[in-house]
Structure formats: structure tokens, C-alpha cells
MARKOL-138569 format. One line per 5 residues: their letters; for each residue x, y, z of C-alpha. Coordinates in nm, 3 decimals, decimal comma. Layout:
REM residues N
a = X/Y/Z | ...
***
This chain:
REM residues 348
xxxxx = 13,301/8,905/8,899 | 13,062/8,757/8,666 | 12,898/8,395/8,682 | 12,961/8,155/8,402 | 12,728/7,868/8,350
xxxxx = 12,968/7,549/8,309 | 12,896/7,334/8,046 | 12,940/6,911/8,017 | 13,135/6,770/7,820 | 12,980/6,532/7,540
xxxxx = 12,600/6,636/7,705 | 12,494/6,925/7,452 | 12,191/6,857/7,358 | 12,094/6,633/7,714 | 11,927/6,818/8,045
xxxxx = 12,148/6,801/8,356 | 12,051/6,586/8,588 | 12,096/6,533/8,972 | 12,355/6,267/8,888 | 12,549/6,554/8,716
xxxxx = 12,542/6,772/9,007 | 12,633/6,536/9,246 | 12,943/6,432/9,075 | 13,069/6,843/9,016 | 13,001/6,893/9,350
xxxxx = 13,172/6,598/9,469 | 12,848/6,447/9,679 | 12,627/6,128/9,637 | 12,327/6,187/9,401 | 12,071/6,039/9,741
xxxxx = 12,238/6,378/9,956 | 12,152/6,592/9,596 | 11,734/6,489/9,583 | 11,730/6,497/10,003 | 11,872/6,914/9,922
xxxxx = 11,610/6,947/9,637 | 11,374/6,830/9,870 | 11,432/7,016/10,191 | 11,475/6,683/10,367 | 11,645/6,682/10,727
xxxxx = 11,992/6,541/10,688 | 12,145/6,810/10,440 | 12,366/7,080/10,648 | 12,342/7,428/10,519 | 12,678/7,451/10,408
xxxxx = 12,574/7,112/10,169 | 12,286/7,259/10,076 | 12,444/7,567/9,983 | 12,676/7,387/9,781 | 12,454/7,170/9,569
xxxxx = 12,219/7,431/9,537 | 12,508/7,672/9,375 | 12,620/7,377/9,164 | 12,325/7,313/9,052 | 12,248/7,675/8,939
xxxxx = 12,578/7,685/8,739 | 12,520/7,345/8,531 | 12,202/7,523/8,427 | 12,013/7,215/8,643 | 11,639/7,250/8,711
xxxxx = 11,422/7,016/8,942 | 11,145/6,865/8,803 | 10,923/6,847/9,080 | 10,667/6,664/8,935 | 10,928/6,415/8,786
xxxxx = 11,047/6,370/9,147 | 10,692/6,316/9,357 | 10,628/6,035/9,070 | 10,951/5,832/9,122 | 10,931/5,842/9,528
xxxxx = 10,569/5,807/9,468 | 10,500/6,073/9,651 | 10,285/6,433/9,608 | 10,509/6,754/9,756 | 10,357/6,982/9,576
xxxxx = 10,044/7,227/9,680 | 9,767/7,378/9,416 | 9,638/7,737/9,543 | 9,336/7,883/9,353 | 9,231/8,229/9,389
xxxxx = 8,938/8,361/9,244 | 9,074/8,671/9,132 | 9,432/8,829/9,161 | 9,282/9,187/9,110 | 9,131/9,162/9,441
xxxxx = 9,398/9,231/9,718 | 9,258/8,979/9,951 | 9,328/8,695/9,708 | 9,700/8,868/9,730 | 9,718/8,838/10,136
xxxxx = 9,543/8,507/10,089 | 9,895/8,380/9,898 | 10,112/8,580/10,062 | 9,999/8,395/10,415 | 10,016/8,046/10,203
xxxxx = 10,378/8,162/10,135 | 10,485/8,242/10,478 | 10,326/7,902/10,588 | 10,516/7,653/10,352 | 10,806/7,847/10,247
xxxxx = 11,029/7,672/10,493 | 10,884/7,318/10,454 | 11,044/7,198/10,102 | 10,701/7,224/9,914 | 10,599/7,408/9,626
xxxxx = 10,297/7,602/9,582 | 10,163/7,609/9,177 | 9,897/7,880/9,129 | 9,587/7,874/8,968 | 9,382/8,188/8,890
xxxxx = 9,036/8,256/8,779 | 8,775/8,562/8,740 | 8,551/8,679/9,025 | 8,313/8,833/8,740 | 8,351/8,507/8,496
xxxxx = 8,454/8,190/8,731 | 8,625/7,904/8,611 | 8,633/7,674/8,924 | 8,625/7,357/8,720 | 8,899/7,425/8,491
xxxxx = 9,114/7,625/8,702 | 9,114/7,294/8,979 | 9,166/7,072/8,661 | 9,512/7,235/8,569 | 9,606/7,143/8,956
xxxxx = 9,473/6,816/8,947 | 9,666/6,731/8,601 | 10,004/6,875/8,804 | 9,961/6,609/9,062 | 9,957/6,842/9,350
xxxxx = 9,880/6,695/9,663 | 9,629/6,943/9,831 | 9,423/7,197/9,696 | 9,397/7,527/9,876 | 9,061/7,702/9,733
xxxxx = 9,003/8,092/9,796 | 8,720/8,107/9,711 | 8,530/7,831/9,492 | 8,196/7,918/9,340 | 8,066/7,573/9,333
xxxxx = 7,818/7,429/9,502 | 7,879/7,272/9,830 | 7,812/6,867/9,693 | 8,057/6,950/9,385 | 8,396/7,055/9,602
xxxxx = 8,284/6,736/9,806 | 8,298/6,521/9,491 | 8,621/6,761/9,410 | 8,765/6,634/9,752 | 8,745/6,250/9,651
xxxxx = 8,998/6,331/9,335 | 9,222/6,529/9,595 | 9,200/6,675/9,914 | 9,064/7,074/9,949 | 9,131/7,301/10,215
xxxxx = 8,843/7,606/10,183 | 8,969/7,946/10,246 | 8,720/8,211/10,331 | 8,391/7,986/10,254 | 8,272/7,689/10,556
xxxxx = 8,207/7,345/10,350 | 8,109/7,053/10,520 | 8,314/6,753/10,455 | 8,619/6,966/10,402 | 8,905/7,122/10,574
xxxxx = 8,799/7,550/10,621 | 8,971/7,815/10,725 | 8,719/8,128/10,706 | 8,640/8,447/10,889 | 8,279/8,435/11,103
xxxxx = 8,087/8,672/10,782 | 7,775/8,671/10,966 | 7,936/8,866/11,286 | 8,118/9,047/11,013 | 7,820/9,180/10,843
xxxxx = 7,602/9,270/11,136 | 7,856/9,420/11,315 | 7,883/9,665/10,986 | 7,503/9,707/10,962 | 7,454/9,770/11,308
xxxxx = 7,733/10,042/11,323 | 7,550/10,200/11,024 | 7,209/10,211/11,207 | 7,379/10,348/11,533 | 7,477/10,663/11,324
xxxxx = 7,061/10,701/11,227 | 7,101/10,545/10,860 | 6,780/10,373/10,789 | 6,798/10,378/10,427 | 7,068/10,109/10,397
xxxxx = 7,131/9,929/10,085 | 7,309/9,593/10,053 | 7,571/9,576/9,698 | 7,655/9,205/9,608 | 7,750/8,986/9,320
xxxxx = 7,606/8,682/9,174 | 7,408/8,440/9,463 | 7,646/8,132/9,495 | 7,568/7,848/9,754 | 7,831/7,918/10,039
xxxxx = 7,861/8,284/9,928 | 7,524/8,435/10,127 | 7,603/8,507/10,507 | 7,690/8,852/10,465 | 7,351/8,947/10,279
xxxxx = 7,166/8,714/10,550 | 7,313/8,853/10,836 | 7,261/9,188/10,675 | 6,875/9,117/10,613 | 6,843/9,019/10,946
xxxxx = 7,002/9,321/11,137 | 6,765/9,523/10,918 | 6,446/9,343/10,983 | 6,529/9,326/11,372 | 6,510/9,717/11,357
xxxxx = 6,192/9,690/11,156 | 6,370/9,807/10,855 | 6,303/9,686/10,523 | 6,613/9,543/10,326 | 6,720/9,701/9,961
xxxxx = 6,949/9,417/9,839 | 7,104/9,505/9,474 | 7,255/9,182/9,301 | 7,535/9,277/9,026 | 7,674/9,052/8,752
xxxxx = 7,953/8,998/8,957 | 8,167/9,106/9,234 | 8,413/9,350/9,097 | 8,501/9,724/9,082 | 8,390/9,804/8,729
xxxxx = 8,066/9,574/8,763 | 7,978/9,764/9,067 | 7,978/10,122/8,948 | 7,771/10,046/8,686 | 7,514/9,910/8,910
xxxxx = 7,574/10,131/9,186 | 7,466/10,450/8,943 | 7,117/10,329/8,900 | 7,063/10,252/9,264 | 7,250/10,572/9,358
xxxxx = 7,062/10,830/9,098 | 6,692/10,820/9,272 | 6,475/11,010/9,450 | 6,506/10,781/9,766 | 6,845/10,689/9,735
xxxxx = 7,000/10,509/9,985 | 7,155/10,724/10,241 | 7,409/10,460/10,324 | 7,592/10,154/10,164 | 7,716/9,803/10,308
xxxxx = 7,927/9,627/10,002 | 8,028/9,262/9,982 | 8,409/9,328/9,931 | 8,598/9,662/9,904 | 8,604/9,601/9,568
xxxxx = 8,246/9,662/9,523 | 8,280/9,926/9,736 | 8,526/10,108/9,560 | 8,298/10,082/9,269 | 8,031/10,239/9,466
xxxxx = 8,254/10,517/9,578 | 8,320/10,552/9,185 | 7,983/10,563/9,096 | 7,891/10,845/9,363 | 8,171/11,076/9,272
xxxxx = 8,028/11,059/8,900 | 7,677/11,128/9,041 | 7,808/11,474/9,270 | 7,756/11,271/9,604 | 7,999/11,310/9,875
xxxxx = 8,159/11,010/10,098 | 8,024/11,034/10,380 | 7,877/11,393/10,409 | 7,551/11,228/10,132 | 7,641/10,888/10,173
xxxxx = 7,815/10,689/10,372 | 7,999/10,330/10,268 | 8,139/10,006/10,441 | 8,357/9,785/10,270 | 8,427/9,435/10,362
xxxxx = 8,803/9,316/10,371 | 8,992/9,581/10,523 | 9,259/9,602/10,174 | 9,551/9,814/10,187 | 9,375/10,046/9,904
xxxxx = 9,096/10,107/10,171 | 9,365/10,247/10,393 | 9,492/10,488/10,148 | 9,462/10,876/10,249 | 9,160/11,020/10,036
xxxxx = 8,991/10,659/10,011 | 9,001/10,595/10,416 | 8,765/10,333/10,368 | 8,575/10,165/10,676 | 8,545/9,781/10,612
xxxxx = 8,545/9,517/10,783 | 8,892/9,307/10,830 | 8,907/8,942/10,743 | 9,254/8,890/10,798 | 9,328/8,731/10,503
xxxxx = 9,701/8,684/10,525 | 9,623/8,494/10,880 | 9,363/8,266/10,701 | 9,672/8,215/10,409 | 9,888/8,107/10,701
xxxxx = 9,633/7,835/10,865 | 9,525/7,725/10,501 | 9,858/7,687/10,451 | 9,934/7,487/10,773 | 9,640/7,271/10,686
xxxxx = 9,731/7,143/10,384 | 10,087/7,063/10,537 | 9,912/6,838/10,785 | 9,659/6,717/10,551 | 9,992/6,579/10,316
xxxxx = 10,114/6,448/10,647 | 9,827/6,240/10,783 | 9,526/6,190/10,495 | 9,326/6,054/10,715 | 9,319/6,320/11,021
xxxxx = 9,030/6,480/11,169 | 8,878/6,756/10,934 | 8,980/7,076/11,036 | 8,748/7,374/11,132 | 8,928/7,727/11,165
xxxxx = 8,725/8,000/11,233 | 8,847/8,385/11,293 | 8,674/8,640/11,440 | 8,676/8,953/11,204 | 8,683/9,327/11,309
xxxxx = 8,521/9,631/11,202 | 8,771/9,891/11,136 | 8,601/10,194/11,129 | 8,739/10,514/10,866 | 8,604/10,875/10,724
xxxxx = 8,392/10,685/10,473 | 8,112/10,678/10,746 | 7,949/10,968/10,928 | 7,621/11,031/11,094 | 7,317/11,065/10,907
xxxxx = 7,217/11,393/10,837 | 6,885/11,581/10,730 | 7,127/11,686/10,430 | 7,233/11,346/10,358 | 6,802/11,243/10,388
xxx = 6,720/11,510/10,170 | 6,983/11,583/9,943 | 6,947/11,351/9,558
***
């Protein structure tokens, strides 16, 4: 049986309100905003039927509408730095699971790993009054998402900034553990792929450089023009297509990696009999038969959920304790790694 939305008599060309849903469904307007809300005090079978009222009038809530007549912010920004990159996509998936049950709303913002717009990006959620910003993963410098915090408050995701709540993987352990596993099968000629050098966005190439100069080793560190797929082929060729080519690759993301992978296929060299690769971020893709890429795992849907938990507390109590959330990632190792080889010394 089909659905028909009801209309009002005599209200056209006027929005439905919460006064007109409480009076079809028979409730006070106060018990209508507590449902909207996901306020304690509202059984489920009231809920239900407000909610289903509401959908037939044709009502929507106007959450911004609402926070500014209880003068109140319920609403939490998320920015990602790039959608294409699957991380970002566990990232809001473990903001979802976090404040899916509270009431709140989350409003996305988006912007372009290769081509960041941090400042504009943050604007739009600042202009939507949202009452936390969770940031995976701002390019700014550390003394601008400081000044950012002062407008409204930040929760970092996947970078440490003092003076802010973080949730972020350890990238230093990260990135040794993945050099070190690439010296212990004999690669020597390792090369480091990353994107543009932004403050807060160097502990993987540092802890790389210093694995490699502990083993007396000297570091080949290639800087794109950004931290993408496409970006990183292209890059990865020139490195890649020399006499001395690296016999193995540690890349920033799995993103880059994949791009690297890309490049070596075009070039006739085989993953991981002539060269082997490490990703960092563990992605489904990477786990896909024929890619079986080794990377390191983040967790990024676990730092989602305690970003998300954050900001729920921060809303709560302003003036609470900064938080510092730390996880410890793991190296999950795949067929894109191998021992070196004289074949994969010798062969260009």
C-alpha cells in the first residue's frame, strides 16, 4: 500500500512546522523538538510516531534553526582531506558508528589531498555553526589549527597538534617497523615516495631516514606534487626507470603505493620478484587478490570512533582536559614483498 504525503489545509505555500506535527499526531510541540533531538524522555513508540508524522506532512528539521533558538550547537563538522582515499572513508564511517546514536548530526566537508583547501573547507563548517570540528587530516601549520581552535573547537585525526584534542596512530613505529622489515629481507636500495612536506605530516619520512642511517644506509627520499595515485606514477617512473633503481619501495599511503605499483607494471618490473613495495594504511583495495598489498594498518575506522567520542565530550564539557589518543599501528605483511634477490639487484 502506497504512502501519501498529507497536505494542510489553508498552509500551501508555508513549511510545516513542529507545531504542525504535534497537533496531527496528537502530542505537545516540547515532546516533538525533545524526538527531533534524541533527548531522553521520548519512548520509542512516541518517537516512532512523531517521526512517521512528521515524514508524511513533508516536515524537515532545521537543525541549525533549532541549535540557534535553544542556543545551543548539536551539530558536528568532519573534514576529510580526500574522499578518494579509503582511509578518509573508514575515518567517517568510525565518526558514524560513534555519534549515530547520540541525536547529533555530522555535516561533511571535503577537500583534495593533491590541491588542499583547509581554510575554506573549515569555513563552510564554521558558517554552519557546528559545534566541533573533526579534522582528518589538515595541512596547516600547527599555530594556524591553534588559532582555528579559538573560533571552534578541533579534534585532529591522524596528525598530533599541541593545544588540541588528537586521535592518531604512532607513524614513527609505523614507518620503522616497515623499513626495518624491508632491510631484514637484504633490501638496501630503499626508496622513500611522499607528497608535499607539510608541518605535522613528516614522521613517517623521519622515522624512515633514521632506520636507514642506523644501518649505515643512505636515504633516497622522492617528494611528489602531492599524495595521490595518479601523482605518484608519474613520479614513480622516473625514479623507477634507472640504472640503480631502487630495489624496494616504502610509500606514504597505499595510494601512493598503488601508483608505484602502476608505474612498475608500465616499466616491465614485477611486484615483488624486481621490486618489492609497502604501503601505509592497510585499505581494503590493498587486500584485494592480485594487489595483496603489505602496508601498514592505521586503523582508521577505530581512530573515526575515538574522534568521534571526543568531540561528544568536547560538546559536553568545553573546558575538559585535552585529550591525547594514541594507537599502536601494525604491519600487515602481503605478496607485495619478497627477499632481495641478485635478480632483483641486477635486473633494470
Amino acid at each position: 500500500m502506497a504512502c501519501v504525503q498529507e497536505s494542510i489545509p489553508g498552509r500551501k505555500h508555508r513549511s510545516v512546522t513542529q507545531d504542525d506535527v504535534a497537533q496531527k499526531a496528537g502530542v505537545s510541540r516540547a515532546l516533538v523538538s525533545l524526538a527531533f533531538r534524541g533527548a531522553p524522555g521520548v519512548s520509542e513508540e512516541s518517537r516512532r510516531t512523531i517521526l512517521e508524522t512528521a515524514r508524511l506532512l513533508g516536515y524537515r528539521h532545521n537543525v541549525i534553526a533549532a541549535d540557534l533558538a535553544a542556543k545551543t550547537r548539536s551539530t558536528i563538522g568532519l573534514y576529510l582531506l580526500d574522499f578518494r582515499n579509503e582511509v578518509y572513508a573508514d575515518v567517517f564511517r568510525g565518526v558514524r558508528d560513534a555519534v549515530e546514536r547520540s541525536g547529533n548530526r555530522v555535516i561533511l566537508a571535503v577537500s583534495d589531498a593533491d590541491e588542499p583547501t583547509d581554510q575554506q573547507s573549515i569555513g563552510a563548517l564554521i558558517e554552519a555553526r557546528v559545534g566541533v570540528v573533526i579534522a582528518a587530516t589538515l595541512m596547516l601549520p600547527d599555530v594556524e589549527v591553534r588559532a582555528l581552535a579559538q573560533s571552534v573547537p578541533v579534534v585532529s585525526v591522524a596528525r598530533k597538534v599541541q593545544g588540541v584534542d588528537c586521535v592518531y596512530a604512532d607513524d614513527e613505529a609505523g614507518a620503522a617497523a616497515a623499513t626495518s622489515y624491508l632491510l631484514d629481507l637484504g633490501h638496501r636500495r630503499i626508496a622513500h615516495i611522499t607528497g608535499i612536506e607539510y608541518e605535522g605530516h613528516l614522521l613517517r619520512r623521519h622515522a624512515y631516514e633514521a632506520v636507514m642511517v642506523n644501518a649505515g644506509l643512505r636515504p633516497q627520499i622522492v617528494v611528489a606534487h602531492g599524495y595521490s595515485q595518479d601523482v605518484a606514477e608519474r613520479t614513480a617512473r622516473g625514479f623507477l626507470n634507472v640504472a640503480d633503481r631502487p630495489t624496494a619501495v616504502f610509500a606514504h599511503n597505499d595510494e601512493m603505493a598503488f601508483g608505484v605499483r602502476e608505474a612498475a607494471h608500465s616499466l616491465g618490473l614485477r611486484i615483488p620478484r624486481d621490486l618489492s613495495l609497502i604501503g601505509y594504511d592497510n585499505s581494503r583495495v590493498s587486500r584485494l587478490h592480485g594487489i595483496d598489498l603489505t602496508s601498514v594498518d592505521q586503523h582508521a575506522r577505530r581512530l573515526g570512533q575515538d574522534a568521534g567520542a571526543a568531540a561528544l565530550a568536547r560538546m559536553r564539557l568545553e573546558n575538559a582536559p585535552l585529550l591525547d589518543v594514541r594507537h599502536k599501528p601494525d604491519l600487515v605483511v602481503r605478496g607485495s614483498t619478497a627477499r632481495c634477490t641478485p635478480r632483483s639487484r641486477d635486473d633494470t
